[in-house]
PDB file of N, CA, C and O in Angstrom:
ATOM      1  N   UNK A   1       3.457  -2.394   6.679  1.00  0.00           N
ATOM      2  CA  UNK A   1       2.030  -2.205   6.487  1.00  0.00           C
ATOM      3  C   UNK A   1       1.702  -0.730   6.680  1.00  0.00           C
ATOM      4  O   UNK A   1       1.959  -0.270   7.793  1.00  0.00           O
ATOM      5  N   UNK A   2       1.100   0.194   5.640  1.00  0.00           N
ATOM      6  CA  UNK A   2       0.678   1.470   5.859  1.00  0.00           C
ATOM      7  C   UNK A   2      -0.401   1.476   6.810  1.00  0.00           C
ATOM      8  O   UNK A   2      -1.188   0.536   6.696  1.00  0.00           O
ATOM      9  N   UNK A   3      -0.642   2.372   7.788  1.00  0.00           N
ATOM     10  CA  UNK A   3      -1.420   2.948   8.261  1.00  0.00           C
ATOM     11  C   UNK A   3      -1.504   4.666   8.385  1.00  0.00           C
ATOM     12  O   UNK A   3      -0.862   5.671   8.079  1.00  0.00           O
ATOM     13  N   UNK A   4      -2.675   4.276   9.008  1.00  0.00           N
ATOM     14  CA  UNK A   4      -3.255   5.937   8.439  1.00  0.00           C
ATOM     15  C   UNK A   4      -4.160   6.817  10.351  1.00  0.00           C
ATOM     16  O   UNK A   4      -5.245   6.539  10.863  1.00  0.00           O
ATOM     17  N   UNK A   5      -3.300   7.622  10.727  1.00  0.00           N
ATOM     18  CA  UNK A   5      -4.051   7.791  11.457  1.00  0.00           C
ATOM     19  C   UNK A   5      -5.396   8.854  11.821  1.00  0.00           C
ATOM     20  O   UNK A   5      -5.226  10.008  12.216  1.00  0.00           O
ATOM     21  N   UNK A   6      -6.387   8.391  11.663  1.00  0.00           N
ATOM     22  CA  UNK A   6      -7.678   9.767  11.741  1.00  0.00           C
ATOM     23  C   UNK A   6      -7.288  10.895  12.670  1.00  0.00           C
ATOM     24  O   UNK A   6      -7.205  10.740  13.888  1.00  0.00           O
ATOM     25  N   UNK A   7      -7.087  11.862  12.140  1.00  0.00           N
ATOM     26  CA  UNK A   7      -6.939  13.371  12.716  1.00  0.00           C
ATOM     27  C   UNK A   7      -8.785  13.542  13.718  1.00  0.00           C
ATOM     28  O   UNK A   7      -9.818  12.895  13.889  1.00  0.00           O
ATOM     29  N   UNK A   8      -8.218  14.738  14.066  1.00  0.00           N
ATOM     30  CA  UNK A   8      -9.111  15.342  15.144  1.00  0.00           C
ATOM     31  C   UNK A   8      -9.999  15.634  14.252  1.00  0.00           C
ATOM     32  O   UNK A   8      -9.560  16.369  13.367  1.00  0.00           O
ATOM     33  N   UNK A   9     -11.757  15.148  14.092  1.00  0.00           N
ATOM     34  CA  UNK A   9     -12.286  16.068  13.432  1.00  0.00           C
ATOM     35  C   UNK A   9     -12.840  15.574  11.781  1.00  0.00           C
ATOM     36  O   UNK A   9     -13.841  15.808  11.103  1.00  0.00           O
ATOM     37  N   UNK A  10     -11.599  14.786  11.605  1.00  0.00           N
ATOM     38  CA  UNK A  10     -11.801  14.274  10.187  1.00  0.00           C
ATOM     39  C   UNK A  10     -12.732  13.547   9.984  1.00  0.00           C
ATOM     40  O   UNK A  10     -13.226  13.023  10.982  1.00  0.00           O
ATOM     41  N   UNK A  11     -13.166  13.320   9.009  1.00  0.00           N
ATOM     42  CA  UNK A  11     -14.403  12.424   9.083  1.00  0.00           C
ATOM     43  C   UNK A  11     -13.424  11.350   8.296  1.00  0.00           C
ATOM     44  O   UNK A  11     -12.373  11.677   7.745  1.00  0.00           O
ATOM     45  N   UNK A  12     -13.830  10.329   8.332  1.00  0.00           N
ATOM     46  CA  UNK A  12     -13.666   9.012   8.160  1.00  0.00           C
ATOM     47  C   UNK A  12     -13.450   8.766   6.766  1.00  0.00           C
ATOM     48  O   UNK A  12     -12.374   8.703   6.171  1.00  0.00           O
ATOM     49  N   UNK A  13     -14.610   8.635   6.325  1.00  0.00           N
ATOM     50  CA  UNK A  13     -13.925   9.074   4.640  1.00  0.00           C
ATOM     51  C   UNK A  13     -13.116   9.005   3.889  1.00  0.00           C
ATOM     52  O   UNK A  13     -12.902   8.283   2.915  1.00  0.00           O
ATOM     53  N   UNK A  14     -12.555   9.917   4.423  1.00  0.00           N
ATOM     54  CA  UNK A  14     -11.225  10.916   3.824  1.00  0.00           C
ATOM     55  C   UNK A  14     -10.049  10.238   4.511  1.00  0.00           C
ATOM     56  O   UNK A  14      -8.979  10.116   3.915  1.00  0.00           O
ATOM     57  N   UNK A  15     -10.262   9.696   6.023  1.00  0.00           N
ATOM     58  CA  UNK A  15      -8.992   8.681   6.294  1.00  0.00           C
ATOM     59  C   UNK A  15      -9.216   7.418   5.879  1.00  0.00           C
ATOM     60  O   UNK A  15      -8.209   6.749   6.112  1.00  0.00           O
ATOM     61  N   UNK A  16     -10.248   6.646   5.266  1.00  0.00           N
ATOM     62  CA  UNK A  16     -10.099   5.879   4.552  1.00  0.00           C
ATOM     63  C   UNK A  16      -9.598   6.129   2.516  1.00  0.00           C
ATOM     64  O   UNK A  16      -9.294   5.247   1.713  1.00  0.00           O
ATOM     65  N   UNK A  17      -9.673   7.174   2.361  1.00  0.00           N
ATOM     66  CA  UNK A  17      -9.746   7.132   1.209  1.00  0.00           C
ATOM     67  C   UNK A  17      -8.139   7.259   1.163  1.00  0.00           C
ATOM     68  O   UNK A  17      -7.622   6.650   0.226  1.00  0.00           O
ATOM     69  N   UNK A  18      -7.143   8.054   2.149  1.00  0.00           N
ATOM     70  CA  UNK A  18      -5.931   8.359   2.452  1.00  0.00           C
ATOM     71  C   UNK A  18      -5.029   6.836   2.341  1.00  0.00           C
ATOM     72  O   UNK A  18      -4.089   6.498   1.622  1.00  0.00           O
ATOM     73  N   UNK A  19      -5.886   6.053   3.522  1.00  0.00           N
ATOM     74  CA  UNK A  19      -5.393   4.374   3.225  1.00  0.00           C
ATOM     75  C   UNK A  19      -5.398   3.874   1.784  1.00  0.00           C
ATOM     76  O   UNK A  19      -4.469   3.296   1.221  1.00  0.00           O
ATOM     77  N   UNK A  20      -6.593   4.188   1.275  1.00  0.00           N
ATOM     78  CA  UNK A  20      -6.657   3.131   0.068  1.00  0.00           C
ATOM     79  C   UNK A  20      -5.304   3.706  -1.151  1.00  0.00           C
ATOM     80  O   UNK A  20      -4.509   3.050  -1.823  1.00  0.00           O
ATOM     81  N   UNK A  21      -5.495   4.970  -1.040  1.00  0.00           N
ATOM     82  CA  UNK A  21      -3.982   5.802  -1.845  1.00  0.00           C
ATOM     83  C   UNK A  21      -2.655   5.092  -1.394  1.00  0.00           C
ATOM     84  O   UNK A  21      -1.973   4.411  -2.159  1.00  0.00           O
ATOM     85  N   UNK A  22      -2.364   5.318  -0.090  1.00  0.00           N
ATOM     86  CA  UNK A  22      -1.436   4.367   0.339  1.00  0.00           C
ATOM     87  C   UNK A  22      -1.043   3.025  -0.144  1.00  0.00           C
ATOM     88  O   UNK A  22       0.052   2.777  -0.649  1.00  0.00           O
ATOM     89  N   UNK A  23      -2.424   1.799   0.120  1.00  0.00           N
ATOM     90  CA  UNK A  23      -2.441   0.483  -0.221  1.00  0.00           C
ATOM     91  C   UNK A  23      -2.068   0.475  -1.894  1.00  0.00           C
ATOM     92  O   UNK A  23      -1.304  -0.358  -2.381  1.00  0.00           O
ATOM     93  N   UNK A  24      -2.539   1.223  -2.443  1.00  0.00           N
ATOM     94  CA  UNK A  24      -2.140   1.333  -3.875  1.00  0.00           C
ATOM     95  C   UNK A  24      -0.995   1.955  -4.657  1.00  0.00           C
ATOM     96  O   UNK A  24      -0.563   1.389  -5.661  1.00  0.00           O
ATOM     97  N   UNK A  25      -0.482   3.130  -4.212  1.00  0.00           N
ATOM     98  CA  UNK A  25       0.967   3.300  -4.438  1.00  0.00           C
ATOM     99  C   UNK A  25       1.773   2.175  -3.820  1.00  0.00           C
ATOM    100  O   UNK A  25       2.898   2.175  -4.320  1.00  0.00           O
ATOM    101  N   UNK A  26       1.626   1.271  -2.972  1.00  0.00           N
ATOM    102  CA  UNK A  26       2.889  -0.019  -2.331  1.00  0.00           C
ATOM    103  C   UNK A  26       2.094  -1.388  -3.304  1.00  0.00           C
ATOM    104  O   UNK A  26       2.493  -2.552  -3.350  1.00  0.00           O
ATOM    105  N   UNK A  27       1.110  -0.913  -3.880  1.00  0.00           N
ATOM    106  CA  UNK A  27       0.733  -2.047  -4.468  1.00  0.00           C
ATOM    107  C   UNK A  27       0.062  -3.584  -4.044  1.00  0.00           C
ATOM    108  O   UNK A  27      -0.102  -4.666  -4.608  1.00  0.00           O
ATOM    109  N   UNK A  28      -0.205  -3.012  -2.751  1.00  0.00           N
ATOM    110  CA  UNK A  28      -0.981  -4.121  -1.737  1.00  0.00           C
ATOM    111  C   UNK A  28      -2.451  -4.902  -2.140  1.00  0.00           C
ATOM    112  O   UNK A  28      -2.940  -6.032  -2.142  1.00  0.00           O
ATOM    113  N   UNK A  29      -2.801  -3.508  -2.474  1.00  0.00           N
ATOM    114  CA  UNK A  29      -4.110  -4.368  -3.162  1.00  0.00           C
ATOM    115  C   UNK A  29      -4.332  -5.096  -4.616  1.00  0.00           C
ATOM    116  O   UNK A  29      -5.293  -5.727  -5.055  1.00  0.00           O
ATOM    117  N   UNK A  30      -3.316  -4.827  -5.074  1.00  0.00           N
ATOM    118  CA  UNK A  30      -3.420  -6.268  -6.982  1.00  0.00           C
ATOM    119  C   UNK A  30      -2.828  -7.106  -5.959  1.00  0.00           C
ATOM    120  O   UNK A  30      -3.585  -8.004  -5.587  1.00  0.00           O
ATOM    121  N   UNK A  31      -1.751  -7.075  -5.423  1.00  0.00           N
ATOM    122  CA  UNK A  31      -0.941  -8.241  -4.701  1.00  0.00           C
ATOM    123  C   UNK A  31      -2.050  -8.919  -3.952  1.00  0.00           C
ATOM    124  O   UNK A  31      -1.749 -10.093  -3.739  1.00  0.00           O
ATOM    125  N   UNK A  32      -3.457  -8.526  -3.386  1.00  0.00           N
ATOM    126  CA  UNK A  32      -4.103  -9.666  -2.676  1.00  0.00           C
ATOM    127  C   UNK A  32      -4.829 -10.009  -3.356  1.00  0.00           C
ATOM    128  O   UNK A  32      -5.128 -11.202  -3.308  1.00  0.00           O
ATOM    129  N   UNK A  33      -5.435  -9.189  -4.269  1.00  0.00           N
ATOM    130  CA  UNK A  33      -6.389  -9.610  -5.524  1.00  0.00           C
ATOM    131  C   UNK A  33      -6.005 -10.872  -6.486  1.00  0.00           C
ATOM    132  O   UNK A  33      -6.662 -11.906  -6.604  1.00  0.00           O
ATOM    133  N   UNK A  34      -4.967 -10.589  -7.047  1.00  0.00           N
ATOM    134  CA  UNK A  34      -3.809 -11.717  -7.219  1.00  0.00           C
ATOM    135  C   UNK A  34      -3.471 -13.008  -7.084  1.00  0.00           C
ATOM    136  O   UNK A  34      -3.294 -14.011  -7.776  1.00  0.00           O
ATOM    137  N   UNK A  35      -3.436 -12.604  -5.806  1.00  0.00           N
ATOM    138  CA  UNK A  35      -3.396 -13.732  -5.041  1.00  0.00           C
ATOM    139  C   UNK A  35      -4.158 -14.780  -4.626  1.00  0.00           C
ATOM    140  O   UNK A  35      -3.719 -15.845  -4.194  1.00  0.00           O
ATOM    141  N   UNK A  36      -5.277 -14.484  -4.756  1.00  0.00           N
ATOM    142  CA  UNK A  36      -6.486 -14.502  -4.016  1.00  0.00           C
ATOM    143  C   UNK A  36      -7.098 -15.879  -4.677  1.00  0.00           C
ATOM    144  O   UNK A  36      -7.912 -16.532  -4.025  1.00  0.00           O
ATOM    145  N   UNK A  37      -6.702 -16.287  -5.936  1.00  0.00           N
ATOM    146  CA  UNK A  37      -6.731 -17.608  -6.785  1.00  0.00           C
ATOM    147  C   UNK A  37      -5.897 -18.201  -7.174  1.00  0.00           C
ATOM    148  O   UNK A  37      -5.066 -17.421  -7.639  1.00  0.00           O
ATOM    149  N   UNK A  38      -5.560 -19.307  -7.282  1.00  0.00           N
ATOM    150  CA  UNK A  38      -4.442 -19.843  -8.183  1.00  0.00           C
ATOM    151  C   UNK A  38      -4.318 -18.937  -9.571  1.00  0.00           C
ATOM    152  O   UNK A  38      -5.385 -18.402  -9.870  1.00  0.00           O
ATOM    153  N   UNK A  39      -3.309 -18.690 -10.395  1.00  0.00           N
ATOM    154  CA  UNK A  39      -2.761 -18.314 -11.329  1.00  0.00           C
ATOM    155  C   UNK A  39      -1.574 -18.941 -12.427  1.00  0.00           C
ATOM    156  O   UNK A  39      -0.363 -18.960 -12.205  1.00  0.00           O
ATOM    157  N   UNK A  40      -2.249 -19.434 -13.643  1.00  0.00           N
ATOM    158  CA  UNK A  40      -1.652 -20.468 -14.188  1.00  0.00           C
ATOM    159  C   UNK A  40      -0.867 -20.030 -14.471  1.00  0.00           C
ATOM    160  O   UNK A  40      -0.897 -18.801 -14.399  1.00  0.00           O
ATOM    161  N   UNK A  41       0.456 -20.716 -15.017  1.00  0.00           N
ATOM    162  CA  UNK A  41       1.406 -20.086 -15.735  1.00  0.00           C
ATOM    163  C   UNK A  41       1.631 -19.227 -17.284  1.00  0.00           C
ATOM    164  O   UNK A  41       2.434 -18.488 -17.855  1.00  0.00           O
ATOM    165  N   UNK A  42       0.399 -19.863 -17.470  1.00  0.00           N
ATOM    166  CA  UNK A  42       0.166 -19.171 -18.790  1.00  0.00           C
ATOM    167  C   UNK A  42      -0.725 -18.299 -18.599  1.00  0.00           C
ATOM    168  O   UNK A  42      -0.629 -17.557 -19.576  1.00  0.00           O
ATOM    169  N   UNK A  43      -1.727 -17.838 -17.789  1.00  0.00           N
ATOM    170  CA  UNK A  43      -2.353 -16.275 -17.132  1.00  0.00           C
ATOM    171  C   UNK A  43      -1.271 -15.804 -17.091  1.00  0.00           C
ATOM    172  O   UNK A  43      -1.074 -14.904 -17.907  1.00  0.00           O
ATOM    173  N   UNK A  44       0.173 -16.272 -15.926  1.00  0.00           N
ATOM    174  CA  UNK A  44       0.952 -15.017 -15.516  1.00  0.00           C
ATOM    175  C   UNK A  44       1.691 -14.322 -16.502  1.00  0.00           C
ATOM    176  O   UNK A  44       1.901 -13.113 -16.411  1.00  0.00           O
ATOM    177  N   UNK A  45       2.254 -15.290 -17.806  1.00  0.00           N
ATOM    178  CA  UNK A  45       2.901 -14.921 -18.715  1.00  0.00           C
ATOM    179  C   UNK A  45       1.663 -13.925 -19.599  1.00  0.00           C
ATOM    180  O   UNK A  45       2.093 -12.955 -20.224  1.00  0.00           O
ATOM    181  N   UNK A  46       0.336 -14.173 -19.613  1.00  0.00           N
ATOM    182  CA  UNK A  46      -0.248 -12.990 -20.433  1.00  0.00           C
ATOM    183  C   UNK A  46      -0.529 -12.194 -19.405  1.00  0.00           C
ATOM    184  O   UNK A  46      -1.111 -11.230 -19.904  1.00  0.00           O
ATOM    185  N   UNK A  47      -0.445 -12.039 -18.200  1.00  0.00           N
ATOM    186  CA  UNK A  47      -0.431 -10.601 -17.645  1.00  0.00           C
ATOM    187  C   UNK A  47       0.542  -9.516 -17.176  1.00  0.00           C
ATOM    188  O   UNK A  47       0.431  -8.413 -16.642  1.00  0.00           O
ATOM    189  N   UNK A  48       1.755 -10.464 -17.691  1.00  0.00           N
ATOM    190  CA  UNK A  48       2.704 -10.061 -17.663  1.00  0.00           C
ATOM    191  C   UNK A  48       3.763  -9.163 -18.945  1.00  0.00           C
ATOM    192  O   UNK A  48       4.645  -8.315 -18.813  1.00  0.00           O
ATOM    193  N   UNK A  49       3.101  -9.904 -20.284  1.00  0.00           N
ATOM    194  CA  UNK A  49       3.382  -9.426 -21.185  1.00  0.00           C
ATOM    195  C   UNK A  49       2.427  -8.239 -21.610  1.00  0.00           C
ATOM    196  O   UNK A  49       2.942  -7.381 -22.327  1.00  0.00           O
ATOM    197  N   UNK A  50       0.690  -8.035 -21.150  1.00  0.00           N
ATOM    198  CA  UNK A  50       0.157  -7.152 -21.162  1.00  0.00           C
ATOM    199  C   UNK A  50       0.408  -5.487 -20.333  1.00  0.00           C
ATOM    200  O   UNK A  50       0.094  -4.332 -20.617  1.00  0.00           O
ATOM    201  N   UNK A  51       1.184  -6.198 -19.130  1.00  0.00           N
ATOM    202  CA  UNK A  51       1.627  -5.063 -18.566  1.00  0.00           C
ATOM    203  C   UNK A  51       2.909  -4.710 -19.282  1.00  0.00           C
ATOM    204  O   UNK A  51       3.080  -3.530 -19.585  1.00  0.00           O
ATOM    205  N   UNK A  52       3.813  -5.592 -19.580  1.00  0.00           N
ATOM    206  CA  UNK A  52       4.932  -4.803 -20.583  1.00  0.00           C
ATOM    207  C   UNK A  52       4.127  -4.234 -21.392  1.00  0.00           C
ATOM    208  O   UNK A  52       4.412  -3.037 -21.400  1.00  0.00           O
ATOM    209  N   UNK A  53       3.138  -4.484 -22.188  1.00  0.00           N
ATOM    210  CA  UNK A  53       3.193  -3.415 -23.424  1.00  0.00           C
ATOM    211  C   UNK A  53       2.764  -2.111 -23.326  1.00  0.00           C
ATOM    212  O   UNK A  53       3.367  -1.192 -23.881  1.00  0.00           O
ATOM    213  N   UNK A  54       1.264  -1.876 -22.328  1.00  0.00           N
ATOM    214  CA  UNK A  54       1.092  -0.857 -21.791  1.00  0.00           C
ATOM    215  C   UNK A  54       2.077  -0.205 -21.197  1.00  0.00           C
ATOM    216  O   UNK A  54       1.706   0.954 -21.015  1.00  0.00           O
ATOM    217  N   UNK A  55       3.305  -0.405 -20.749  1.00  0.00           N
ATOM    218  CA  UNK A  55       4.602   0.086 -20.378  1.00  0.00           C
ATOM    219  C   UNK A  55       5.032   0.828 -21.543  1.00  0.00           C
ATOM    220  O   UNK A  55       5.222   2.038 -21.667  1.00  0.00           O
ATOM    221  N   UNK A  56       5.164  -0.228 -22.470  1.00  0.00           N
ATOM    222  CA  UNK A  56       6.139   0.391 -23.869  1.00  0.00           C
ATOM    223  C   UNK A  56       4.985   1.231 -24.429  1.00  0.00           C
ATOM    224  O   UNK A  56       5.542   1.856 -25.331  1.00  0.00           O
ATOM    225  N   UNK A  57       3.475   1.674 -24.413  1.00  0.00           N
ATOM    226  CA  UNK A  57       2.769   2.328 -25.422  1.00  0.00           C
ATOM    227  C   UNK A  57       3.494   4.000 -24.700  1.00  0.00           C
ATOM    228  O   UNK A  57       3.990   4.939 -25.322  1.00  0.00           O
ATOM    229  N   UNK A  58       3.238   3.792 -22.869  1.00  0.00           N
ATOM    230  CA  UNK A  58       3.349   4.890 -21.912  1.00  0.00           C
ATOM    231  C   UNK A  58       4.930   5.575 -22.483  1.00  0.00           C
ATOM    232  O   UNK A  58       5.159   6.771 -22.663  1.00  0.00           O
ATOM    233  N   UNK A  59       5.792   4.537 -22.670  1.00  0.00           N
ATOM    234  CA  UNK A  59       7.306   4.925 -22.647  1.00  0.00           C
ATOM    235  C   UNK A  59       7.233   6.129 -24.179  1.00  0.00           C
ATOM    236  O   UNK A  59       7.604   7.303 -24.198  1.00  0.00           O
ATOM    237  N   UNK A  60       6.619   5.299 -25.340  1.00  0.00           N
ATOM    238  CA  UNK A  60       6.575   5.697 -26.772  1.00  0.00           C
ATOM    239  C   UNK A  60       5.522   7.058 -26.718  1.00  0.00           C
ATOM    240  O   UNK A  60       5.708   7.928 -27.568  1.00  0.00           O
ATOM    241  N   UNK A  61       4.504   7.224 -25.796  1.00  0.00           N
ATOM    242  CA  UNK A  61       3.179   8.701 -26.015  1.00  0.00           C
ATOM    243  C   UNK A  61       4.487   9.675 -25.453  1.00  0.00           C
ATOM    244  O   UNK A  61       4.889  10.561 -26.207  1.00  0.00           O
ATOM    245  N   UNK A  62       5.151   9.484 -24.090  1.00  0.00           N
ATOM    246  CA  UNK A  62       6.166  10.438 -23.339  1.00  0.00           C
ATOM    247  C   UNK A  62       7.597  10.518 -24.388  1.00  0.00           C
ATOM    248  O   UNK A  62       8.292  11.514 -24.190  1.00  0.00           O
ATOM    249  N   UNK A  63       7.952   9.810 -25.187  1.00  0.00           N
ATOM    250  CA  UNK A  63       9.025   9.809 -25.586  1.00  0.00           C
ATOM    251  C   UNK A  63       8.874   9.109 -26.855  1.00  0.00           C
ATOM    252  O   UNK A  63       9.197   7.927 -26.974  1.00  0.00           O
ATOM    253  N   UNK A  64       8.284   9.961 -28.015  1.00  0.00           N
ATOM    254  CA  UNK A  64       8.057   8.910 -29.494  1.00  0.00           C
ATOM    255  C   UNK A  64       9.608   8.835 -30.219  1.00  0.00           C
ATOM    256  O   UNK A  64       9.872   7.798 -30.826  1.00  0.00           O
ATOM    257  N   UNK A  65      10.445   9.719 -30.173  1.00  0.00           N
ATOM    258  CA  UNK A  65      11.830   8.985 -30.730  1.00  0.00           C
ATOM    259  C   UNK A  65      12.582   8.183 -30.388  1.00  0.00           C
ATOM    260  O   UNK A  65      13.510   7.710 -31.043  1.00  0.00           O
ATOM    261  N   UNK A  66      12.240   7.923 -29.237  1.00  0.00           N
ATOM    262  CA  UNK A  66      12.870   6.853 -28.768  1.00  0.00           C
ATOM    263  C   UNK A  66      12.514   5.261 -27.662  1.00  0.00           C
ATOM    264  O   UNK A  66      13.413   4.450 -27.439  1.00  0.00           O
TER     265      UNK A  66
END
């Protein structure tokens, strides 16, 4: 579990905004969002194939020959 500890001084803010960067590079927060309802099998397969493709558009703008 990331945590974040407030420095001397800092305002709050900014150590929350530090957490939420955290929670989201480890991917914590889709994972509770996610979670958070049942998810049919046929949602997971279209959100799953939607994230492949946005994958393959990212792979093809960085790298169109291949």
């Amino acid at each position: 579990m990331p945590e974040v500890i407030v420095r001397k001084g800092e305002p709050v803010d900014r150590a929350l905004k530090r957490l939420k960067n955290k929670l989201d590079a480890e991917g914590i927060l889709e994972e509770v969002r996610r979670l958070r309802a049942f998810e049919t099998p046929s949602q997971k397969h279209r959100r799953k194939a939607k994230a492949n493709a946005k994958r393959g558009r990212t792979r093809f703008r960085f790298n169109p020959q291949g």
